[in-house]
N, C-alpha and C positions, 0 to 999 in steps of 0.2 A: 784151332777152330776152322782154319782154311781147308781139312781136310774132310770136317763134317758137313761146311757147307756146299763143296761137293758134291760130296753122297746124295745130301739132300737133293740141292739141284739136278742131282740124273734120277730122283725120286720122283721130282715134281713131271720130271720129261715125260717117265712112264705115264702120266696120267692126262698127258695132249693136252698140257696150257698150253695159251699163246705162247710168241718169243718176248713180247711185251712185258705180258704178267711176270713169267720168270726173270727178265731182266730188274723188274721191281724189288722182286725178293733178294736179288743179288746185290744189287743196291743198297736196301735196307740192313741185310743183313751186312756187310762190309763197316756201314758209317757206324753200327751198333760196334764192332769188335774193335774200329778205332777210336771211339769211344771210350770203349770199357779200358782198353792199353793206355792212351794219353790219362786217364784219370786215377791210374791204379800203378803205384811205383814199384810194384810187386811183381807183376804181368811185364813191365818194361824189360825186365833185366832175366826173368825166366819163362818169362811167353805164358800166353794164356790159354788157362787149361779150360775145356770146353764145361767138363762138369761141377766148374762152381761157376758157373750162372743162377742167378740168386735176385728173387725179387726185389730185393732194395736194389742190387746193380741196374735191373731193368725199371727201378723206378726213377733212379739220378741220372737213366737214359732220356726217359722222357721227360724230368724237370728241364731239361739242358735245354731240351725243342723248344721247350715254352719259352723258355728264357730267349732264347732265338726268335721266341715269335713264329715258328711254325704254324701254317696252317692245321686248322683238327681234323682237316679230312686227311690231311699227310701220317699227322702224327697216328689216328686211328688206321690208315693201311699199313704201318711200320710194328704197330701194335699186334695187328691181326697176322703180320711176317712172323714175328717172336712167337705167338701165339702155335703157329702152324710148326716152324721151327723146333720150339721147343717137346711139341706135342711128339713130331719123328725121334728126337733125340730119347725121352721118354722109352719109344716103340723099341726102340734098339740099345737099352737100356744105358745109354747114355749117361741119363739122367732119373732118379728114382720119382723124382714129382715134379711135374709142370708149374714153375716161375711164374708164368706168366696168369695162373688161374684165377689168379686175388687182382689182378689187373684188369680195370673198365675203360674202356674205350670212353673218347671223347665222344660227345654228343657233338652231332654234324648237323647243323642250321641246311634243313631242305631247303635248294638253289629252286625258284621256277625256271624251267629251264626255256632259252629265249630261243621262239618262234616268228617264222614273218606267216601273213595273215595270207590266205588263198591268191588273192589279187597279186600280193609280191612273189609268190610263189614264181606265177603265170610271169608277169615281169621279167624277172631273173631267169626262168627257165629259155623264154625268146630273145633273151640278151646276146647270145654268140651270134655270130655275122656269118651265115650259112654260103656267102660270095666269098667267102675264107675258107681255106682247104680244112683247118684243123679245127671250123665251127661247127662243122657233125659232129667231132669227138668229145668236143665240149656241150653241146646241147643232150647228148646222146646218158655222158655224165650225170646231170642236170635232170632230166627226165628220171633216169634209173634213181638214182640217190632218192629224191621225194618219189615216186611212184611204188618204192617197195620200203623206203625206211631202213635203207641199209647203211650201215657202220663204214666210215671210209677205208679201214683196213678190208671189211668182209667186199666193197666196191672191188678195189687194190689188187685181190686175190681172184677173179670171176675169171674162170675159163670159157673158149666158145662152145664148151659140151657143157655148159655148169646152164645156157640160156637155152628153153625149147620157145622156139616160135611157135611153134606150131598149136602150143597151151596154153603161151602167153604165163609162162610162168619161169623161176630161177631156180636155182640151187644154190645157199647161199651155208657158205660156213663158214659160223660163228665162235664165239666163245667157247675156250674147251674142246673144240672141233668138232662141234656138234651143227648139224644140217637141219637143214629145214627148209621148208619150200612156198615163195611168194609167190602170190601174182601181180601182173604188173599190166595197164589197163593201153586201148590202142594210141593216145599219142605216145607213150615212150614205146609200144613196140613199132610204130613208123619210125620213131629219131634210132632205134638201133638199127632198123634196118636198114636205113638210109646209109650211116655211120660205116655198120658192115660194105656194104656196099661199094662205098667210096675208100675203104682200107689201101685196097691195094692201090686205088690210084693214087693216094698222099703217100704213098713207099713209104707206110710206119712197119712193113713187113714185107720179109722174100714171098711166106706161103703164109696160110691159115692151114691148122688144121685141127683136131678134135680139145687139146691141149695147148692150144696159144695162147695167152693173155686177152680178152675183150678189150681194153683199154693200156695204149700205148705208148711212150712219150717221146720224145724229136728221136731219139737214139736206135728208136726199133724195140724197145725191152720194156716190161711191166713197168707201167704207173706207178710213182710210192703214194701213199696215205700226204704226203706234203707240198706234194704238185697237184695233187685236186684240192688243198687246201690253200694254194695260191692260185688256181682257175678261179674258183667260186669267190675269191677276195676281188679277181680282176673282175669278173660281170656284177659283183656288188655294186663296183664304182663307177662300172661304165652304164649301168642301168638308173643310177643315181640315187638308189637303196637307201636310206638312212642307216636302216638297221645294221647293227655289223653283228654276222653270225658265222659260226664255224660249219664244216660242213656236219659236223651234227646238228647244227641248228635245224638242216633239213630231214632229220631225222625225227627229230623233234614235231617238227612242223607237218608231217607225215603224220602219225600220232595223234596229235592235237587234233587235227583236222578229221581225222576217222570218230575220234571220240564224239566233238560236235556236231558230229551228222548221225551219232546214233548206235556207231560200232560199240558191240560190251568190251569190256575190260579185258579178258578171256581172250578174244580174238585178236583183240591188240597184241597181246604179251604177244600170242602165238608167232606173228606176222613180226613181232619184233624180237623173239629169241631171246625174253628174258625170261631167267631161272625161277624168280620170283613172283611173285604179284602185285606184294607192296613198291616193286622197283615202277610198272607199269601204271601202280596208285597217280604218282605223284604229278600226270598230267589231270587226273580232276579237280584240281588247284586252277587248270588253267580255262577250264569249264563251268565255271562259278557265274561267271557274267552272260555266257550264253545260258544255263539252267535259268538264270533269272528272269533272262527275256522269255524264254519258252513258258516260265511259269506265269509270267504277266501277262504273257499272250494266250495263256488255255483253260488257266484258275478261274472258276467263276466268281472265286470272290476275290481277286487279285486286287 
């Protein structure tokens, strides 16, 4: 099986997932094959052959999860791994019929996803100590991430040609490596360009040029996705936040806030780079209490 899921995995390459996504499937797919070996005294002793995978195997896969107590949003992406899996094995006749077809996914309890309200926004954004060398870089953060609604990975990855000043807008890529382009309103383009500005005198760089990183950390080298998600954990605390949110929280909260001022649905996704629409649905959950004030404030028979 290690040599199909290979294949696979230079299959999914061609098709410009993340390193993220693919690592998942590698993942998945790994705990499935020792799985099926530790529970099959057969496969122990003659190794297991890729084409009798077999709905009951793939269903005492996922009895096992449960029994474990796995989350169903785990077990449902390990499900939809087999699913895709199986589907290539299938293509490349592998397999004569896909396993995995009489298999449903767990039903996933929609999470509201937590936001902080305009005011915290504002709070947490003025929290970095600009009498601090590295408070540009972190306001500059701060600003970007809510002013465009961007993914901490797609922040992570921003080149200084991906930002036009000059439009006030980004190039941002996303999921799948797919682009798209924000805009981002004048205080975060003062905080970049303050940020810019001050680069070379904090020496997080020898030069800038069309391909550097925008965002860089004590070493000189690109930001990961887990050092802006320990910044935004230090200005939670030092702003005295209640909330604890991830930096998608500001994402979120991006979002959220466009919705209750007005923005459609349509524009949203747009601005946030999702494939779907019901993914973008699930902030008018969070628009319930504000439609109600508006309705009690405009109804005339409220």
């Amino acid at each position: 099986m290690e040599i199909e899921i290979k294949k696979f995995i230079q299959f999914l390459a061609g098709r410009n997932l993340s390193e993220h996504t693919i690592r998942n499937y590698v993942s998945d797919l790994k705990q499935f094959r020792a799985f099926v070996i530790s529970t099959n005294s057969a496969t122990k002793s003659a190794g297991f052959s890729t084409n009798k995978i077999s709905t009951s195997m793939i269903r005492k896969f996922l009895e096992n999860l449960h029994t474990q107590k796995t989350q169903n949003s785990s077990i449902a992406r390990k499900v939809s791994t087999l699913r895709a899996f199986c589907k290539f094995l299938c293509e490349t006749n592998i397999l004569k019929e896909n396993p995995v077809k009489l298999i449903r996914s767990p039903k996933i309890r929609q999470k509201i996803p937590q936001h902080l309200t305009v005011e915290e926004c504002v709070i947490l954004i003025e929290s970095p100590d600009l009498s601090q060398p590295r408070g540009y870089r972190d306001r500059a953060i701060l600003e970007l991430l809510y002013a465009c609604g961007l993914r901490v990975g797609e922040l992570s990855e921003l080149n200084i040609s991906d930002i036009n000043f000059k439009e006030s807008i980004v190039l941002v890529r996303g999921k799948g490596k797919k682009e798209r382009l924000v805009p981002f309103g004048q205080h975060c383009h003062e905080a970049l360009t303050d940020y810019i500005d001050k680069r070379n005198v904090l020496n997080l760089a020898d030069s800038i040029d069309a391909t550097s990183p925008v965002f860089l950390n004590y070493r000189g080298t690109r930001i990961t996705p887990r050092s802006v998600g320990r910044i935004i954990e230090k200005y939670l605390q030092k702003s005295g936040l209640l909330q604890r949110i991830s930096p998608h929280g500001l994402r979120h909260s991006f979002a959220t806030h466009l919705l209750n001022s007005g923005a459609d649905l349509r524009s949203i996704q747009e601005l946030l780079g999702h494939k779907n629409l019901s993914t973008t649905q699930r902030y008018t959950h969070l628009s319930v209490g504000h439609l109600m004030e508006e309705y009690d404030r405009t109804h005339p028979k409220a």
